[in-house]
C-alpha positions in Angstrom: 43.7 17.1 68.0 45.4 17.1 64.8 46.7 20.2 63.2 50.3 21.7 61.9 52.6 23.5 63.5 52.9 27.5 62.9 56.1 28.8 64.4 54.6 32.1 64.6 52.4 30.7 67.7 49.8 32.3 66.5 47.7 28.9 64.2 47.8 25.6 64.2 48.5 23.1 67.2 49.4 25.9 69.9 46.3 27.8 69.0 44.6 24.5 69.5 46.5 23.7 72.8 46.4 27.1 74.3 41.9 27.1 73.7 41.2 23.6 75.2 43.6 23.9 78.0 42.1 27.7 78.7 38.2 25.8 78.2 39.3 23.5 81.1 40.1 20.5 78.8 43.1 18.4 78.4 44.8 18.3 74.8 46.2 15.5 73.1 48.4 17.2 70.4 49.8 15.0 67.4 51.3 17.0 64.9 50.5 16.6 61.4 52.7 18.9 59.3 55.8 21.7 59.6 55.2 25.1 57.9 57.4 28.0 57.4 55.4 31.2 58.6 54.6 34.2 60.2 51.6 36.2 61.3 51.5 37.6 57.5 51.4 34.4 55.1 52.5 30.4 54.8 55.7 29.8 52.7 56.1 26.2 52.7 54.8 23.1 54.6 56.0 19.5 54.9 53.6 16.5 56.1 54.7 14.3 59.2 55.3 11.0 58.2 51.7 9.4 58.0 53.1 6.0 59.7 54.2 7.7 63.0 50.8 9.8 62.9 49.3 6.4 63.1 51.7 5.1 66.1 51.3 8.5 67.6 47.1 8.1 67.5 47.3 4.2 68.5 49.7 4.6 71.6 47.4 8.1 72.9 44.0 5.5 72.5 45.8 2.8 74.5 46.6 5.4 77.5 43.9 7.8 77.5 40.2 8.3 77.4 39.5 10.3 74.1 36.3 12.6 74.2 36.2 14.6 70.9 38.4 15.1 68.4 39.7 18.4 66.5 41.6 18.4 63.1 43.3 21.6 61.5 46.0 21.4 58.5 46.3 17.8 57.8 49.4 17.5 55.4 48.3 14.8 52.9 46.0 12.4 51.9 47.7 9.7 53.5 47.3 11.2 56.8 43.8 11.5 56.3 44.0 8.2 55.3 45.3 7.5 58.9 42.8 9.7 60.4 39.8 7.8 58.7 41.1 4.4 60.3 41.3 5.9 63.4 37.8 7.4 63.5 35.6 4.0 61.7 37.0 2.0 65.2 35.8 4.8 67.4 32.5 5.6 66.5 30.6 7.9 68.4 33.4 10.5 69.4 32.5 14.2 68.4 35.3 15.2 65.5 35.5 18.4 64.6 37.0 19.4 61.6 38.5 23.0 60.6 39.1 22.2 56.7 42.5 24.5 56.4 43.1 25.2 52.8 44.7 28.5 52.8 46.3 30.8 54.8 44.7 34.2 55.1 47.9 35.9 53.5 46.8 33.2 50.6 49.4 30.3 50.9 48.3 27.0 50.5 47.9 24.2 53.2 46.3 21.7 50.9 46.7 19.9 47.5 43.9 18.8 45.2 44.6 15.1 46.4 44.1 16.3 49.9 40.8 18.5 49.4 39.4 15.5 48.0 40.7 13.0 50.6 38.6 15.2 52.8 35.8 15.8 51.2 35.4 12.2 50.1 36.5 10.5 53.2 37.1 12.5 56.6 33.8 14.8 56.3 31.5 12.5 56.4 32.8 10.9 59.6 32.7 14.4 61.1 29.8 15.7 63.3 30.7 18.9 62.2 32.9 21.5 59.6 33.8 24.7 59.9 34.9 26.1 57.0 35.6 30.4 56.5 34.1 31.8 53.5 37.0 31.4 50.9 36.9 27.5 52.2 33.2 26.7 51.9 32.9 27.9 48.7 36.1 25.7 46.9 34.4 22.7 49.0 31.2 23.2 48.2 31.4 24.5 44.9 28.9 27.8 45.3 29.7 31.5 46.2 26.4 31.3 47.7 26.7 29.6 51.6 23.5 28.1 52.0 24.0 26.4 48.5 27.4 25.4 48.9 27.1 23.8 52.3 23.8 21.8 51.2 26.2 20.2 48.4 28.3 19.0 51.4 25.7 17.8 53.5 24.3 16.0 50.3 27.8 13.8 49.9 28.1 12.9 53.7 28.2 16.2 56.0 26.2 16.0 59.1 26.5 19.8 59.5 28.5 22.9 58.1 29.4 25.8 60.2 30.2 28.3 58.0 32.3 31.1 59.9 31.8 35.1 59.2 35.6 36.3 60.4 36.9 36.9 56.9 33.7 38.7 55.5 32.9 41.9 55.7 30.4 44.5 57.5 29.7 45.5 61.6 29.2 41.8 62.6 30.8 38.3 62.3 28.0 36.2 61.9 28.5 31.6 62.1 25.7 29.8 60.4 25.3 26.9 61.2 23.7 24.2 58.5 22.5 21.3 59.3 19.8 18.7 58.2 17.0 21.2 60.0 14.6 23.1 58.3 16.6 26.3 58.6 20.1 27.6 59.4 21.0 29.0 63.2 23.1 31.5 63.1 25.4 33.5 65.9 26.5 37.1 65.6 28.7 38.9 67.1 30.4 42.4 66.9 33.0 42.8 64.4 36.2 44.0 66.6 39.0 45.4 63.8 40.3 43.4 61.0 41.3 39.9 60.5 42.8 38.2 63.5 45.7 35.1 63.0 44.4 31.9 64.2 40.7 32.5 64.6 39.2 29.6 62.8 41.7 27.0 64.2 40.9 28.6 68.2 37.0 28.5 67.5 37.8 25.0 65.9 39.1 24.0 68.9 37.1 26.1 71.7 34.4 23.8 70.1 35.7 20.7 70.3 36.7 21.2 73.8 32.7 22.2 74.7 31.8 18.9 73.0 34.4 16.9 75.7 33.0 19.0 78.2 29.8 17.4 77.4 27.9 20.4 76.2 25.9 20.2 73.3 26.8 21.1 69.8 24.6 24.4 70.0 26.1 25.1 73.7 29.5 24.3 72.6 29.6 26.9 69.4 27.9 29.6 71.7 30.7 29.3 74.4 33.6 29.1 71.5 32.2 31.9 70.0 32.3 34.3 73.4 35.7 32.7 74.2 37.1 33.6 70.8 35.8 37.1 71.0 37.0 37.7 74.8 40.2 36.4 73.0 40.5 38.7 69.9 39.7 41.8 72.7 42.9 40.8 74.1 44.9 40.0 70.8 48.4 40.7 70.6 50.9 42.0 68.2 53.2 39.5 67.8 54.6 40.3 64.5 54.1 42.4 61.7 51.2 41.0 60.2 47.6 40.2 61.8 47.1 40.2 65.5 47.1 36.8 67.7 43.9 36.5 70.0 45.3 35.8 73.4 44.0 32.2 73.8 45.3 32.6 77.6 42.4 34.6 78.6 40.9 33.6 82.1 37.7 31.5 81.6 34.8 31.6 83.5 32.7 28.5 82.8 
């Protein structure tokens, strides 16, 4: 996987870490970009230099089997840029892509150039994005869902899972959209507030289900009652919103 680093431990590549090695999976961390934050907001972030991300990616392929693929906060365009290269050659590994734009305290994680590097270039290499509610609507340009995710199916997206943990009301519900006839959707019970590091776990509790060899459906059923079990558990790390505890025992 490929996400940022959030010293709070609480996002980013420990969150992915801590879900696939709890799903059973082994992860393949390569770090993307630094931030400065805390369980309340991101103040700054600086991109890894896109060249090493490319050594980094080229000397992991060389040594080990590679069965999906999960992306978080990506930096920059040029490490998209990377990322895309990477992919093309490999065609036919599950990449799953969490489109971080903002942090829920509202700092940014992503410049125009990067949005559209994504949009134009890295979704439509993805089986799948999973966007919150604040992402899918700058990406897709609609406040309605089912609108905006069709506008990103209709430049490339093979599907849009559009997650329900920053709304509102008794249940979290994921939609997933996809070139079928209708949307399937998830729903789950709404436990508190907002959690830190929710979209980047079920990101990656997804991804790991896809390496596991379950399919798409079966692998966003099991992320979402992993990432529930999790936010049961959440801890207060810091004065802003609670971590789920990722280190949960799994029972496949």
């Amino acid at each position: 996987m490929l996400s940022g680093l959030d010293p709070s431990g609480g996002a980013g590549i420990q969150a992915d870490i801590q879900a696939i090695t709890s799903l059973g999976c082994h992860p393949l961390p390569v770090l993307t970009c630094l931030t400065v934050q805390d369980t309340r907001n991101v103040y700054d972030a600086q991109p890894v230099d896109s060249a090493l991300i490319r050594k980094q990616l080229d000397c992991i392929a060389a040594d080990a089997p590679i069965h999906a693929i999960k992306t978080g906060a990506l930096g920059n365009a040029e490490v998209v840029d990377v990322l895309v290269e990477f992919i093309k050659v490999r065609p036919g590994i599950p990449v799953i892509t969490d489109p971080v734009i903002k942090a829920a305290g509202g700092g940014d994680l992503a410049d125009e150039a990067l949005i559209t590097a994504m949009k134009e270039r890295l979704f439509p290499l993805a089986e799948m994005i999973t966007p919150n509610g604040i992402e899918l609507a700058m990406l897709g340009g609609s406040e309605e869902p089912e609108q905006a995710a069709k506008h990103l199916m209709d430049r490339g997206c093979e599907s849009v899972l559009a997650t329900g943990g920053h709304g509102t009301g008794l249940h979290i519900i994921n939609t997933l959209y996809n070139h079928n006839p209708g949307p399937m959707r998830w729903e789950i019970e709404r436990v508190g507030g907002e959690y830190h590091g929710t979209g980047c776990t079920l990101a990656a509790a997804i991804a790991a289900g896809r390496a596991s060899g379950l399919s798409a459906r079966a692998a966003i059923s099991q992320a979402q009652n992993y990432v529930n079990r999790a936010i049961l558990h959440a801890l207060d790390v810091g004065k802003g919103q609670p971590v789920p505890d990722r280190g949960i025992l799994w029972e496949r």
